[in-house]
C-alpha positions as CSV (number, residue, x, y, z in Angstrom):
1,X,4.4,-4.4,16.2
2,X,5.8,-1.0,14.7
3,X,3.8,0.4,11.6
4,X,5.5,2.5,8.6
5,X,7.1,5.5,9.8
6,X,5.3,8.7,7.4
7,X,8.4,9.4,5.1
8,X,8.5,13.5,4.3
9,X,5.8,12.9,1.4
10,X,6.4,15.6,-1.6
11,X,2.7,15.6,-1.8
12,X,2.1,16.3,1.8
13,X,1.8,20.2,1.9
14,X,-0.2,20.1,-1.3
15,X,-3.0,17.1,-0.4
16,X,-4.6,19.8,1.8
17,X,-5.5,22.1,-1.0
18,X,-6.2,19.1,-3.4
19,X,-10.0,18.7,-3.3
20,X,-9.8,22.6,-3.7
21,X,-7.3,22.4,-7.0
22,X,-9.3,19.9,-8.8
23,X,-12.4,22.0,-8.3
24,X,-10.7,24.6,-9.8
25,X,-9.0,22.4,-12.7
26,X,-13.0,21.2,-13.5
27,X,-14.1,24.4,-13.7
28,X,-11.3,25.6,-16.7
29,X,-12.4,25.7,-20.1
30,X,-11.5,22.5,-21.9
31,X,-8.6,23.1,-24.4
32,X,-9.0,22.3,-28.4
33,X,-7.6,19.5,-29.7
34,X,-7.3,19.5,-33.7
35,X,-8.3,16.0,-35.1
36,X,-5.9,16.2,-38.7
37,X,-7.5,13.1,-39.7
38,X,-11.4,14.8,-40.1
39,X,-10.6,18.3,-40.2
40,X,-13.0,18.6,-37.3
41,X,-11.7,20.5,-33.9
42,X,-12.5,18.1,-30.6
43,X,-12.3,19.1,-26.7
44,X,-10.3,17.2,-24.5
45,X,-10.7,17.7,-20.8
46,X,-7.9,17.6,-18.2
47,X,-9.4,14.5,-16.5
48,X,-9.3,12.8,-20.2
49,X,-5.8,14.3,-20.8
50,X,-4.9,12.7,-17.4
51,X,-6.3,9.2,-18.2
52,X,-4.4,9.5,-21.5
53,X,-1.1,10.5,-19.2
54,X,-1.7,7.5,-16.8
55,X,-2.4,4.7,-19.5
56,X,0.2,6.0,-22.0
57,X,-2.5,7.1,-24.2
58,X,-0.8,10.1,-25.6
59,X,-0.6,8.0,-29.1
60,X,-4.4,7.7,-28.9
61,X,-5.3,11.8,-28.6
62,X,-3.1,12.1,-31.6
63,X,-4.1,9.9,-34.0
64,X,-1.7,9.6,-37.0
65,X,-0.9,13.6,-36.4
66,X,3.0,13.2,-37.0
67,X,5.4,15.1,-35.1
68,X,3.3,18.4,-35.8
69,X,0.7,17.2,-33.6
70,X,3.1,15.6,-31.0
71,X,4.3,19.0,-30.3
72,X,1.0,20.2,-30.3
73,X,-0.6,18.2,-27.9
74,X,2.3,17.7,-25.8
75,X,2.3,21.3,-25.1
76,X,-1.2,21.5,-24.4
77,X,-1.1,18.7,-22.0
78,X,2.0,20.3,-20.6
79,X,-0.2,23.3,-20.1
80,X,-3.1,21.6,-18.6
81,X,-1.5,19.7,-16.2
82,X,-0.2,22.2,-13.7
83,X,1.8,20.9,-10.7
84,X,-1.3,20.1,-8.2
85,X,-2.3,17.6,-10.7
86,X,1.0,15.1,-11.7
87,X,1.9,15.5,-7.7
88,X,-1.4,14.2,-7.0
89,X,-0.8,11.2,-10.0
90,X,1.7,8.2,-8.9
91,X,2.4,6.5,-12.1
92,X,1.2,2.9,-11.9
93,X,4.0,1.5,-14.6
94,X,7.5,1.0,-13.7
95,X,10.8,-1.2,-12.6
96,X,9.1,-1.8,-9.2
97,X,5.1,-1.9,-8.2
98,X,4.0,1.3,-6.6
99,X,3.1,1.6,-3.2
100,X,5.8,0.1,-1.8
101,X,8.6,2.4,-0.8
102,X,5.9,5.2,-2.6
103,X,4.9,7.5,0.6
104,X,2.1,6.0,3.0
105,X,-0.9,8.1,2.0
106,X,-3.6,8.6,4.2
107,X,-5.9,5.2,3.3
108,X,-5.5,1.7,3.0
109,X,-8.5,-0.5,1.3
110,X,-7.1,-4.3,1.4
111,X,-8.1,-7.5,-0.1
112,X,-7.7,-11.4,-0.5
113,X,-8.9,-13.1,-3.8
114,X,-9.7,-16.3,-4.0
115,X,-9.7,-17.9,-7.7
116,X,-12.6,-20.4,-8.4
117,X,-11.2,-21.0,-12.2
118,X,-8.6,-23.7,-13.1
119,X,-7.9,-22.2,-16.3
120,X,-4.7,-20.4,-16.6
121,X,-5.8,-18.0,-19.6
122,X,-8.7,-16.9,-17.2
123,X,-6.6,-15.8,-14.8
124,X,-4.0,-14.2,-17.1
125,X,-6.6,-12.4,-18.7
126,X,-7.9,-11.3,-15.1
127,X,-4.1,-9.9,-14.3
128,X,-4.1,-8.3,-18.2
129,X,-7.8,-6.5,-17.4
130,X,-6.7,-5.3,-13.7
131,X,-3.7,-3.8,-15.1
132,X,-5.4,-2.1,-17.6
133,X,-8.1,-0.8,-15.2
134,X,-5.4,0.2,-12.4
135,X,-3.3,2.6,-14.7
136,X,-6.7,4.4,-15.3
137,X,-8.0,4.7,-11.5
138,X,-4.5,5.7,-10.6
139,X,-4.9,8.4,-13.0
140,X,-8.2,9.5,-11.9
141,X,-10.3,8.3,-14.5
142,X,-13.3,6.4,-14.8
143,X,-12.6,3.2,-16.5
144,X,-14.6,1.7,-19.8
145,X,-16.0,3.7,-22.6
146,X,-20.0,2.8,-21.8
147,X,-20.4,5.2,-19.1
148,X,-23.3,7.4,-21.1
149,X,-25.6,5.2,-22.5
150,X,-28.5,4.6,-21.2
151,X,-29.3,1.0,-22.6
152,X,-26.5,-0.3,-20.7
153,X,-25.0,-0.9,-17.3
154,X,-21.9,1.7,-16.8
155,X,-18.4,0.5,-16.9
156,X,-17.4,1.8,-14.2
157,X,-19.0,2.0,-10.7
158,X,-19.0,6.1,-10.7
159,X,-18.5,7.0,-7.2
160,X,-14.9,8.3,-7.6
161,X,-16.3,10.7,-11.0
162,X,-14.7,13.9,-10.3
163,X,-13.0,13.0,-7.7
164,X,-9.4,13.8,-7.9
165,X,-6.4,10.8,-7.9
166,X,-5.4,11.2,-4.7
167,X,-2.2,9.7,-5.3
168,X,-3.4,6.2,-5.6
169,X,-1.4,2.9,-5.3
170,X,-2.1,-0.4,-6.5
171,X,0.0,-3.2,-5.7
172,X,-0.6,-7.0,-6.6
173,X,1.1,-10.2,-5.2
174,X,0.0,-14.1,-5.0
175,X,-0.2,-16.6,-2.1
176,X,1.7,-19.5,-1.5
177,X,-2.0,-21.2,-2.7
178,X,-1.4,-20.2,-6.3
179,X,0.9,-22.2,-6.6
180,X,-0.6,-25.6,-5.4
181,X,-0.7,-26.9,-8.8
182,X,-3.7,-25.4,-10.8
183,X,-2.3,-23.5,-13.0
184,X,1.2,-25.7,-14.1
185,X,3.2,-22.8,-11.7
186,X,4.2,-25.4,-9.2
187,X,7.7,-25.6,-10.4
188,X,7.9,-21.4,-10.4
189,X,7.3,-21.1,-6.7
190,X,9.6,-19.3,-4.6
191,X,11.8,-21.7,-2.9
192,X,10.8,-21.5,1.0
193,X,7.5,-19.5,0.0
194,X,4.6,-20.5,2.3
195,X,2.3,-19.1,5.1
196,X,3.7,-17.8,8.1
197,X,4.0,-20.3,11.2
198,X,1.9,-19.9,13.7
199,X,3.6,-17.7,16.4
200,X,3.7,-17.8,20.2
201,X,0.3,-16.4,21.2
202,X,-1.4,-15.9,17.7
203,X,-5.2,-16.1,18.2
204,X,-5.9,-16.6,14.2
205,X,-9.4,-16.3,12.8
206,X,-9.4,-17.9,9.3
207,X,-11.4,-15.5,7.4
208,X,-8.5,-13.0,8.2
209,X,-6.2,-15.6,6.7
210,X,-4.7,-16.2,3.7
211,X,-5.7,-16.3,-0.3
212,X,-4.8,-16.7,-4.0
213,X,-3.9,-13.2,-4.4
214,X,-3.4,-9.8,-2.7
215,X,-4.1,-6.5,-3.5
216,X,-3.4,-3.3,-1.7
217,X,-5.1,0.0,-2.7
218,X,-4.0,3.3,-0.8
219,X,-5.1,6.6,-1.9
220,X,-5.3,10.1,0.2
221,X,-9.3,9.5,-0.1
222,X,-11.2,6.6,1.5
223,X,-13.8,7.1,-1.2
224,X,-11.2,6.7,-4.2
225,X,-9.7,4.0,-2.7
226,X,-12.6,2.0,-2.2
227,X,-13.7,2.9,-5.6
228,X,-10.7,1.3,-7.1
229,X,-11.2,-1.9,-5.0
230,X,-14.8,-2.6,-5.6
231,X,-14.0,-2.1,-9.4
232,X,-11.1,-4.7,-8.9
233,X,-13.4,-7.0,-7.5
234,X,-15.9,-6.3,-9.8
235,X,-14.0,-7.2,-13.1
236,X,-12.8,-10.3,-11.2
237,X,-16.5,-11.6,-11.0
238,X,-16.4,-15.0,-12.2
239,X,-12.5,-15.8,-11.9
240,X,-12.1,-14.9,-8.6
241,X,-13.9,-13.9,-5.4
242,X,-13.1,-11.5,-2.8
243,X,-11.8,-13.4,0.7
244,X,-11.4,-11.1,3.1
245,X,-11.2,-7.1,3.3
246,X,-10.0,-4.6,5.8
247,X,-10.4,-0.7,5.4
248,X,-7.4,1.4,7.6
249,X,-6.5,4.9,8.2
250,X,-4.1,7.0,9.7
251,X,-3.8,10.8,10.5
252,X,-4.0,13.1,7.0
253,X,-1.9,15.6,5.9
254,X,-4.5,17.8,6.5
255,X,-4.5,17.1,10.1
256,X,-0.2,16.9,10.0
257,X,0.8,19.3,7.0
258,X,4.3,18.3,8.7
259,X,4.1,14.7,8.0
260,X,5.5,14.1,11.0
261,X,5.3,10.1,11.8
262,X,2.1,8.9,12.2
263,X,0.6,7.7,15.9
264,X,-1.1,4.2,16.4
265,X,-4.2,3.2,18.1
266,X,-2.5,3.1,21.7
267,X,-0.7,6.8,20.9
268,X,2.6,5.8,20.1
269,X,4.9,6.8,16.8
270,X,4.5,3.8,15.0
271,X,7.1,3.3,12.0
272,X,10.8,5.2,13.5
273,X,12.8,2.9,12.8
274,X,11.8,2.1,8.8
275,X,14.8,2.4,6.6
276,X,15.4,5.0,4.6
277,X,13.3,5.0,1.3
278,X,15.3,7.3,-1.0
279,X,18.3,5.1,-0.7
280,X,18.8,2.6,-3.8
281,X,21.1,0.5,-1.9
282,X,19.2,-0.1,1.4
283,X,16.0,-0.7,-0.6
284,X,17.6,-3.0,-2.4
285,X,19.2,-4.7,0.3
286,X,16.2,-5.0,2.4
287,X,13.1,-5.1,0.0
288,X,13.6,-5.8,-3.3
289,X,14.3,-9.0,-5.0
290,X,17.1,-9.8,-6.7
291,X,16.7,-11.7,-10.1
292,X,19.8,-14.1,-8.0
293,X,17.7,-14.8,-5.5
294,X,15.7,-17.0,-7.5
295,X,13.1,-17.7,-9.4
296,X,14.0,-15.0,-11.9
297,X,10.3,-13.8,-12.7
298,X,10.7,-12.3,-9.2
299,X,13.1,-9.9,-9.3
300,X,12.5,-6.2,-8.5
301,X,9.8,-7.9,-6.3
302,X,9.4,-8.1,-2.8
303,X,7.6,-9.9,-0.1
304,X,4.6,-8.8,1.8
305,X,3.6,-9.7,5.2
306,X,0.2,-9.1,6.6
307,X,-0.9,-9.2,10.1
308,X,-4.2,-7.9,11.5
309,X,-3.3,-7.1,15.3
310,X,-6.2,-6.9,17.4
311,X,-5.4,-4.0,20.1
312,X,-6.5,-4.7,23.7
313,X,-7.6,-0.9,23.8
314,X,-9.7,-0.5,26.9
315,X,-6.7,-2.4,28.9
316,X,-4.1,-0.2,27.5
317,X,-6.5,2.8,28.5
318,X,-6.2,1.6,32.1
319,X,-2.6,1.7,32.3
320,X,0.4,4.2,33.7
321,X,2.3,6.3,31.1
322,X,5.0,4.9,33.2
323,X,4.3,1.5,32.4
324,X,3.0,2.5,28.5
325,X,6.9,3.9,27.6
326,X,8.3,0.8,29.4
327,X,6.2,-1.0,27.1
328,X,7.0,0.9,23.8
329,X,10.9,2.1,24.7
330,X,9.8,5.0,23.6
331,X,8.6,8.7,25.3
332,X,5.1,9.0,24.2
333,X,5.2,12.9,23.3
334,X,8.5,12.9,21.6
335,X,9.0,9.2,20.2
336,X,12.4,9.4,21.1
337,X,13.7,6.3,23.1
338,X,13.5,6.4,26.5
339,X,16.3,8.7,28.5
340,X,16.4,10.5,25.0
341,X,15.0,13.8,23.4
342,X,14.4,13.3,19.9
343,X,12.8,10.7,17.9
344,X,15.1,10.0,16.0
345,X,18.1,9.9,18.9
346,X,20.1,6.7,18.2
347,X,18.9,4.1,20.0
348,X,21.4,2.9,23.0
349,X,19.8,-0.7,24.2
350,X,23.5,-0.5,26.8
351,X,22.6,2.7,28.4
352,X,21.8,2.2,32.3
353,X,20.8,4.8,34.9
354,X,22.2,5.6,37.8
355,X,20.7,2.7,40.0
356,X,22.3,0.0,37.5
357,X,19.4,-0.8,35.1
358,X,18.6,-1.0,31.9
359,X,17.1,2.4,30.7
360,X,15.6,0.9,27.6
361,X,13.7,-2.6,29.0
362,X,15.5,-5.5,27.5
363,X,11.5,-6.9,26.9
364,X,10.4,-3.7,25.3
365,X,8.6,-3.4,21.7
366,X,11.8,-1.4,20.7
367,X,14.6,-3.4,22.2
368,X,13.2,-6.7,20.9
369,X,12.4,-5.2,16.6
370,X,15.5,-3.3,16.8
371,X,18.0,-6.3,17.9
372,X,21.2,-5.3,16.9
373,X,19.8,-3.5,14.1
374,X,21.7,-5.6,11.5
375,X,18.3,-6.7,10.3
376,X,15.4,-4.4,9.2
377,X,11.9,-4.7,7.6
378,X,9.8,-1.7,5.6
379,X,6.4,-1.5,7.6
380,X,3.6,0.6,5.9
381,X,1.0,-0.1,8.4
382,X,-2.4,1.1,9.4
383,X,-4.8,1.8,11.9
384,X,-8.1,0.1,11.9
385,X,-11.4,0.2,13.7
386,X,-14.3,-2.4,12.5
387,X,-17.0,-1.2,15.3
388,X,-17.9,-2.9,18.7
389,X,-17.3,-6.6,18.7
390,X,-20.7,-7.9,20.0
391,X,-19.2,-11.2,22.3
392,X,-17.2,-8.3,24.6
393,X,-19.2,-5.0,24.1
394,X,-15.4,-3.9,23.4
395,X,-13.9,-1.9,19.9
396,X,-12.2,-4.4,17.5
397,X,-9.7,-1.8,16.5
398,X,-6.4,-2.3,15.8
399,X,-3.7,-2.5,13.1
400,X,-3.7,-3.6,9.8
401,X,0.2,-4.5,9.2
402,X,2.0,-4.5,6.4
403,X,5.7,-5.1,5.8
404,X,7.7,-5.2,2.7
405,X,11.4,-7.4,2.5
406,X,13.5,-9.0,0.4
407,X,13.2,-12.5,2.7
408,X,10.0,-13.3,4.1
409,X,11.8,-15.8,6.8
410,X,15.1,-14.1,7.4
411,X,13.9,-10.7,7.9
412,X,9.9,-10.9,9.1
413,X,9.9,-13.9,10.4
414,X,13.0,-13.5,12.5
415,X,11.9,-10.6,14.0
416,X,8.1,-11.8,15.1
417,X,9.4,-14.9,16.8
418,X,11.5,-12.5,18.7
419,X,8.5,-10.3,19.6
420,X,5.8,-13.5,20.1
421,X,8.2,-15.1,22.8
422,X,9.1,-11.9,25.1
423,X,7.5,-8.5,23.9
424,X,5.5,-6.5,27.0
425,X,3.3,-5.5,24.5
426,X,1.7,-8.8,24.0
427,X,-0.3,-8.2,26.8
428,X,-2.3,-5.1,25.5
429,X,-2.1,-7.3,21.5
430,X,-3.5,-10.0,19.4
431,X,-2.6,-11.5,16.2
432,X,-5.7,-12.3,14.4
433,X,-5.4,-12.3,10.5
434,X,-2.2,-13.4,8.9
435,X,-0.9,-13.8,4.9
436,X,1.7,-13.1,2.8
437,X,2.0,-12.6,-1.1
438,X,5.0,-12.5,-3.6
439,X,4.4,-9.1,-5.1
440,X,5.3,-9.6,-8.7
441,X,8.0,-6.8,-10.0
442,X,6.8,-3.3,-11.3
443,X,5.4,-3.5,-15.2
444,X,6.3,-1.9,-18.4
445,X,3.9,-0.3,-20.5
446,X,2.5,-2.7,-22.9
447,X,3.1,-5.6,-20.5
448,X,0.7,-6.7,-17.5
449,X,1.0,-7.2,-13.9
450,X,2.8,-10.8,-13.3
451,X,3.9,-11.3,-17.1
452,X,7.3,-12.6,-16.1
453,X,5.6,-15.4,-14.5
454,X,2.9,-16.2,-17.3
């Protein structure tokens, strides 16, 4: 399967100097702060000053100031915030979830929760708690106020503590499972929403299967991405319980200032053919829900498919370039299809050479996802590699795919049965994990993740 083409990222050309920035931005003298209500003068650093920005804590550094102190403080944050750090922030509120159409960044941490509570408060509290905590690890703070004393154990896990944000994403959906009747949501589920069917050839391993809930954390650093993720899991202790997790990867835009789109395991461009992000319209058409759609809590949504593909890698190794492009449709340097020169050549699945066949194989990865290209998914895929898997002596590596659409069934599902019955490259792949999740739409400030559906 294709993974998410690497969109021209505005933070690309900066993430190589980021580590280096933030060094710098630690190092600067904190700025004053007046505090008008005790006459005292405070410090505010620019990591508080960007936990403040992220949560929409302006109101909280400035007290009951008045306007006076708005102006005041907003020019000081205006002036400690240079550019390296808000194009290193995503903002985690908003009409849709982030990381969806947001730019793949280098690092994928993944998990499946599993609720053991029946109680529907619980579990609204959970989603009320996780929002609060993913506006401030998307803003690079530590979350929780007891991270000094001694007497206690700290909020926060600390292994992120200045550590920059690293453009992190958070994004939440639920499994067909939450709404088997524990909560009184039955009657709210997405008509037609359920687990994948099993496809022609799928080798599924249930503890890469399924859950209650999803959560996908990227970040342009492994570390703060994982840090998000374990505190996640850590506030869910005793509503929920992790299922199953998988760490990915692909090249950083230190290794590719370009961008350019990123390579899979077997050394292909994976992700060409993704739609175009920065257009409303197609988005709309192809990933986000429509309120019409039904049920209306989902609208500005979208769907998420998950498929961990095991890659046959020491059998690809083995084979011809020849037979590799026959397999893909595509040249391997270039990308571009084959009997093209550019990647992004327009695909021509009519185009024969001289001896009467097909230049593109009719059985090809390409041919089969592009169809007639009336029907189109987002992928934001990534690599993986989980060490040696002791039965074969052989590297369970593959990918970790992700796809975002409007309908799970008419778009995804159309596609892989296409792929499962005839696609060459079933012989060097393995479907092993599968899920999907209704990611709720993006929240306001104020509001929590999946409060049209509470």
């Amino acid at each position: 399967m294709k993974g998410f083409k690497r969109q021209k990222d505005q933070g690309a050309s900066q993430h190589a100097e980021s580590h280096k920035e933030q060094a710098e931005l630690e190092k600067k003298d904190a700025l004053p702060a007046d505090d008008e209500l005790s006459g005292k003068s405070k410090t505010v650093s620019r990591r508080e000053l960007l936990k403040l920005a992220g949560v929409g804590g302006l109101g909280l550094l400035l007290g009951g100031g008045g306007v006076g102190a708005v102006l005041s403080a907003g020019q000081r944050l205006e002036s400690m915030m240079t550019e390296a750090d808000t194009l290193d922030m995503v903002p985690f509120y908003g009409k849709h979830q982030a990381g969806i159409v947001t730019p793949a960044q280098d690092f994928i941490c993944f998990a499946a929760f599993d609720l053991t509570t029946s109680d529907k408060a619980q579990v609204r509290s959970l989603f009320k708690a996780w929002t609060e905590a993913s506006a401030t690890m998307t803003s690079g703070t530590l979350i929780g106020t007891d991270n000094e004393n001694l007497n206690l154990p700290p909020s926060d896990t600390g292994e992120a503590a200045g550590l920059s944000p690293s453009r992190t994403t958070i994004t939440f959906g639920v499994g067909p499972s939450f709404f088997d009747g524990r909560y009184g949501l039955a009657g709210l589920k997405p008509a037609g929403f359920r687990e994948l069917p099993r496809f022609q050839g799928d080798a599924l391993d249930e503890q890469w299967c399924g859950g209650d809930i999803g959560v996908q954390v990227c970040a342009n650093d492994l570390q703060v991405a994982f840090h998000a993720l374990r505190n996640l899991a850590r506030i869910a202790r005793g509503t929920a319980v992790l299922r199953w997790t998988q760490e990915g990867f692909q090249r950083t835009a230190q290794a590719d200032p370009a961008g350019s789109t990123p390579r899979n395991l077997l050394g292909f461009k994976d992700g060409t053919g993704n739609p175009d992000t920065s257009k409303a319209d197609e988005m709309k058409r192809l990933v986000w829900t429509q309120a019409s759609d039904g049920p209306a809590w989902m609208g500005n949504g979208s769907y998420m498919a998950v498929r961990r593909v095991r890659m046959r890698i020491e059998v690809w190794d083995r084979s011809t370039l020849g037979d590799q492009e026959d397999t893909f449709g595509r040249h391997r340097s270039s990308g571009a299809p084959l009997g093209k020169a550019k990647e992004f050549d327009k695909l021509d699945l009519a185009a024969t050479s001289p001896e009467g066949k097909s230049v593109t194989p009719p059985t090809s990865h390409v041919a089969l996802a592009h169809g007639d290209g009336s029907m189109n998914i987002l992928r934001r895929s990534y690599s993986y590699s989980s060490g040696l898997d002791k039965q074969t002596g052989q590297l369970d590596a593959g990918l970790l795919f992700i796809s975002y659409q409007r309908d799970l069934f008419k778009q995804f599902v159309h596609i892989q049965e296409k792929l499962a019955r005839n696609d060459k490259l079933n012989e060097y792949i393995v479907h092993k994990g599968s899920a999907v999740f209704a990611c709720f739409p993006g929240v306001s400030q104020g509001g929590y993740i999946g409060d049209t559906l509470f």
